[in-house]
Each structure stands twice: as structure tokens, then as C-alpha cells.
C-alpha positions as CSV (number, residue, x, y, z in Angstrom):
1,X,15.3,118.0,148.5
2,X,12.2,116.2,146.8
3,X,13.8,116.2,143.7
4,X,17.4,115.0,144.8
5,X,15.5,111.9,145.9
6,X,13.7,111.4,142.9
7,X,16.7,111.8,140.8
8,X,18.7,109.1,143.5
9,X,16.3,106.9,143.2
10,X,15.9,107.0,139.7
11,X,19.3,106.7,139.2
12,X,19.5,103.5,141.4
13,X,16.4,101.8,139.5
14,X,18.8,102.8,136.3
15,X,21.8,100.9,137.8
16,X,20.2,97.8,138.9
17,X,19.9,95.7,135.8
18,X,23.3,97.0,135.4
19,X,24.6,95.6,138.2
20,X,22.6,92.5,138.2
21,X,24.8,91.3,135.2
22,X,27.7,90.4,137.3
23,X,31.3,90.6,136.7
24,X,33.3,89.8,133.3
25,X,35.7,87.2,133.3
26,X,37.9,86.9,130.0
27,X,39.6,83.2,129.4
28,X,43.5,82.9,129.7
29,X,44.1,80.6,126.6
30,X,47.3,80.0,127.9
31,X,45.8,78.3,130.8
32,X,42.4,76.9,129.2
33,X,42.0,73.6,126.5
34,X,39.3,72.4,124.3
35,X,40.1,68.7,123.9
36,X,38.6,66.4,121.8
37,X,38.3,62.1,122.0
38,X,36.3,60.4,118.9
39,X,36.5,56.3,117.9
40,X,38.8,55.0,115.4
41,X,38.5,52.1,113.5
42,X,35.9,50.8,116.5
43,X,39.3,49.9,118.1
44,X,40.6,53.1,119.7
45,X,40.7,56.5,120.3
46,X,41.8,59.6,118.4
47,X,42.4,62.4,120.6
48,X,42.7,66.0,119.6
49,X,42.4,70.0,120.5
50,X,42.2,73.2,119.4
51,X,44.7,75.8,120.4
52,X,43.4,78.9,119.2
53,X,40.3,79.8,121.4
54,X,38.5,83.1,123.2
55,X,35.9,83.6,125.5
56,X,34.0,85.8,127.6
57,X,31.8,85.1,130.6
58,X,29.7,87.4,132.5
59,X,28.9,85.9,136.0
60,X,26.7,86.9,138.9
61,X,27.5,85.1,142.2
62,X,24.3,85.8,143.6
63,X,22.5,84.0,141.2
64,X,24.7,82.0,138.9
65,X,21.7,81.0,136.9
66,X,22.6,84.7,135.0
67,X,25.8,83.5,134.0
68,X,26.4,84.1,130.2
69,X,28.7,82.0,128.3
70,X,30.3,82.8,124.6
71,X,33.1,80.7,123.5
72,X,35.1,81.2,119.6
73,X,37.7,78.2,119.0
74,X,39.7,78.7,115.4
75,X,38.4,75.8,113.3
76,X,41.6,75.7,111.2
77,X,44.0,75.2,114.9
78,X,42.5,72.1,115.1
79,X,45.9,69.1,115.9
80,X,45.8,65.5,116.3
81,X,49.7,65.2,116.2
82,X,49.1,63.7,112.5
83,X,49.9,66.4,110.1
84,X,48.1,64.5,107.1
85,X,45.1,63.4,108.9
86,X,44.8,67.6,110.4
87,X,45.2,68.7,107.2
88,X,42.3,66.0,106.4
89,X,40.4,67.9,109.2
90,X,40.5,71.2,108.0
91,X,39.1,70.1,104.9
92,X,35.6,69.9,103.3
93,X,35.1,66.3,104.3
94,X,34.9,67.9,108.0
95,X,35.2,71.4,109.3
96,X,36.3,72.8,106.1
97,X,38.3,75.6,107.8
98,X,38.5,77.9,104.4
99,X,34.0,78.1,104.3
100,X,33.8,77.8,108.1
101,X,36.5,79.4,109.9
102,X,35.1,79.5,113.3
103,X,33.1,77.3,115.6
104,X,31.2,79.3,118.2
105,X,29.0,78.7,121.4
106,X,26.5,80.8,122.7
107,X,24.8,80.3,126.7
108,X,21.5,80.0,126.1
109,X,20.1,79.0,129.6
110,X,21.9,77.8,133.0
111,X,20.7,75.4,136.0
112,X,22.4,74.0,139.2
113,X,22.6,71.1,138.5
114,X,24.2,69.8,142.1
115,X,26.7,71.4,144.4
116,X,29.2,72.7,142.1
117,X,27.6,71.7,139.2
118,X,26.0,73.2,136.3
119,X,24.2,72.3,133.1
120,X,24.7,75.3,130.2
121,X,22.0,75.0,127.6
122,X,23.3,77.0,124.5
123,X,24.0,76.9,120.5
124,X,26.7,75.2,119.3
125,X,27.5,76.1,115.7
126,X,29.9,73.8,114.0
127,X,30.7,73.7,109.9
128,X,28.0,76.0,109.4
129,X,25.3,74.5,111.2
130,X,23.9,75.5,114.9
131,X,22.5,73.1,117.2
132,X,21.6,73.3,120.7
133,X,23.7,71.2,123.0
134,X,23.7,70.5,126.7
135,X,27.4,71.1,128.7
136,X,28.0,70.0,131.7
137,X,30.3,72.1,134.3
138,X,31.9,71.3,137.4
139,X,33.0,75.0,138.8
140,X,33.3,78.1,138.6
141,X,35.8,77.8,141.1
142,X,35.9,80.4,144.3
143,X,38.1,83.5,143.0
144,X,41.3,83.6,143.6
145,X,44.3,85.9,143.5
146,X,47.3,85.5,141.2
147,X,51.0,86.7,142.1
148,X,50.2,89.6,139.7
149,X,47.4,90.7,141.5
150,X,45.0,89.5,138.7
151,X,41.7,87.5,139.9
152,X,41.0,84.6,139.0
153,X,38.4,81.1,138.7
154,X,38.4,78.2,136.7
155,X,35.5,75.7,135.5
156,X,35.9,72.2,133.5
157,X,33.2,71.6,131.0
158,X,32.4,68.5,129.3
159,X,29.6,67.1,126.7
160,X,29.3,64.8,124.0
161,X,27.7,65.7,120.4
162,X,27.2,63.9,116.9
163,X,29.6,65.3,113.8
164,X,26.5,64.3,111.6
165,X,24.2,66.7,113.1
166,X,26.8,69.2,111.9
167,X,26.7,68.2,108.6
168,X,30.6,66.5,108.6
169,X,29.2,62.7,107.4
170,X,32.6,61.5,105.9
171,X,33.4,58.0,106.4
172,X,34.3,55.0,105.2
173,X,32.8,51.4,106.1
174,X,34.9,48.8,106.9
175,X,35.0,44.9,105.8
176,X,33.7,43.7,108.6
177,X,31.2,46.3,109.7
178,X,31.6,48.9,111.5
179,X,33.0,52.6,110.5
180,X,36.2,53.7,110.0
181,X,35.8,57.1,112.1
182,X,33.3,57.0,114.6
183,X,30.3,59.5,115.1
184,X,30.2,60.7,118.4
185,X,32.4,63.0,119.5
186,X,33.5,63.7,123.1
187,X,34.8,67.0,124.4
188,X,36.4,68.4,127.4
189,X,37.2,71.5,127.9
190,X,39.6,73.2,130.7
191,X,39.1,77.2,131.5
192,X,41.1,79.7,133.2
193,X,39.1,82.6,133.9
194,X,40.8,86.6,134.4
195,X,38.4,89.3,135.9
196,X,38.4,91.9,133.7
């Protein structure tokens, strides 16, 4: 009997840390976007998205402070609806799709930031080069339960970053001052979550 109880009890101090991860939620890229909005000619706005993207996130309701975030977007599915300036895009004055295929971000640390809202510190890694970037979420969303029986839970995440501190400093100045594409670059992303 004494050593059934050590065995149970070593088998539950083996199973806590696994069970402390939480559950795995895959993205639906059918039902997810990773949108882009960056200045053009100081006048407007370009707007764009990627349309080939995975991730994964590993969630623990009871302390969502755990949650683990790992996002990989295909640089080269990059569309503005302009086939000449995309194919601009996936060149080397900017993500240079053939030497950088992939643009990847990695959780590093989460807070609650309010009710509902969360600020993901991780590394963003753009044409080659990794910086640490700040997102902020609004969700997860409370689960929910699709007509196929699959569960379910979405989040929108937005931040805003600086091409030149991923090494993409094309540009051209223009007559008056100013720059023909601007530097910051806004992005908002949309993500359907599937237990897995």
C-alpha cells in the first residue's frame, strides 16, 4: 500500500507541469488575417496582407499569463492588389522572399493588460533580422462550439513596428520633402483558433 502511494503521488508531481501548459489551439487560416497599413507618398495609405500563415498557441485559462504564442506568415504571399509593386515587395529592396522566406514570431512574455486585454512581448523576425516587439490583444475569446463539433476562440492583435529596424531602408525622397514610402508600418491581425 505504501508504495502504491508513492508511485501515485509521484506520478501526479510528474503530470503537473504537464498539465499546467494548457490546451493547444491551432489557427484556421481560412478564418484568420495578417493585414498590413503603411504611408504612401505622405498622402495615403497602402494597405496589404499576407495569405499564407500558421500558428500554434498553447493556452492555460487559469493563468493566461502561460499562454505561448508562435506565428509563421510566407514572406513571398505578401498582396497589395498591385502585381508590380508585390513583385517590388518580394524583392531585395524589402523582404526579399528568395534569402528570407519566412517571417516568424515567437511569445516571449504575456501580461493582462485590462479586462480582455493582453500585451505579448515576443521576437519578431523579419528579412533576416529579430527584434523584440510589443502586440497588443483584445481576446481570447470564451470557447465556443462549431457546427462540426470542433472548439473554438478567436483574438485580434494589433502593433506597429519600423521596416528600418528590419533592415528593409528602400526609399526614395521626394521634391518637396518627405518620403516616397513611409517607415512605420501598422499591422492587424485577425485569428481563428481550433482546439487541437
Amino acid at each position: 500500500m505504501k508504495r502504491y502511494i508513492t508511485l501515485m503521488i509521484t506520478v501526479l508531481a510528474l503530470g503537473i507541469p504537464v498539465l499546467g501548459h494548457g490546451a493547444t489551439w491551432q489557427m484556421d487560416p481560412d478564418h484568420s488575417s495578417f493585414q498590413f497599413k503603411i504611408r504612401h507618398l505622405t498622402v495615403s495609405n497602402v494597405r496589404g496582407d499576407f495569405s499564407k500563415a500558421t500558428g500554434v498557441v498553447t493556452m492555460d485559462d487559469k493563468d493566461i499569463t502561460n499562454m505561448r504564442v508562435e506565428v509563421t506568415i510566407v514572406a513571398a504571399s505578401v498582396n497589395t492588389g498591385h502585381a508590380k509593386r508585390d513583385e517590388h515587395l518580394r524583392g531585395p529592396d524589402f523582404f526579399d522572399v528568395t534569402k528570407y522566406p519566412t517571417i516568424t514570431f515567437v511569445s516571449k512574455k504575456v501580461m493582462k493588460a485590462d479586462t480582455n486585454r493582453l500585451k505579448v512581448i515576443g521576437d519578431l523576425t523579419i528579412h533576416g533580422t529579430t527584434r523584440e516587439i510589443t502586440v497588443d490583444v483584445e481576446g481570447p475569446t470564451p470557447e465556443v462550439k462549431d457546427p462540426w463539433g470542433g472548439i473554438r476562440r478567436g483574438a485580434t492583435a494589433t502593433t506597429r513596428i519600423n521596416r528600418r529596424d528590419f533592415g528593409m531602408t528602400w526609399n526614395k525622397v521626394l521634391d518637396p520633402g518627405g518620403l516616397l514610402v513611409g517607415e512605420d508600418l501598422d499591422i492587424y491581425v485577425e485569428v481563428e483558433l481550433v482546439k487541437k
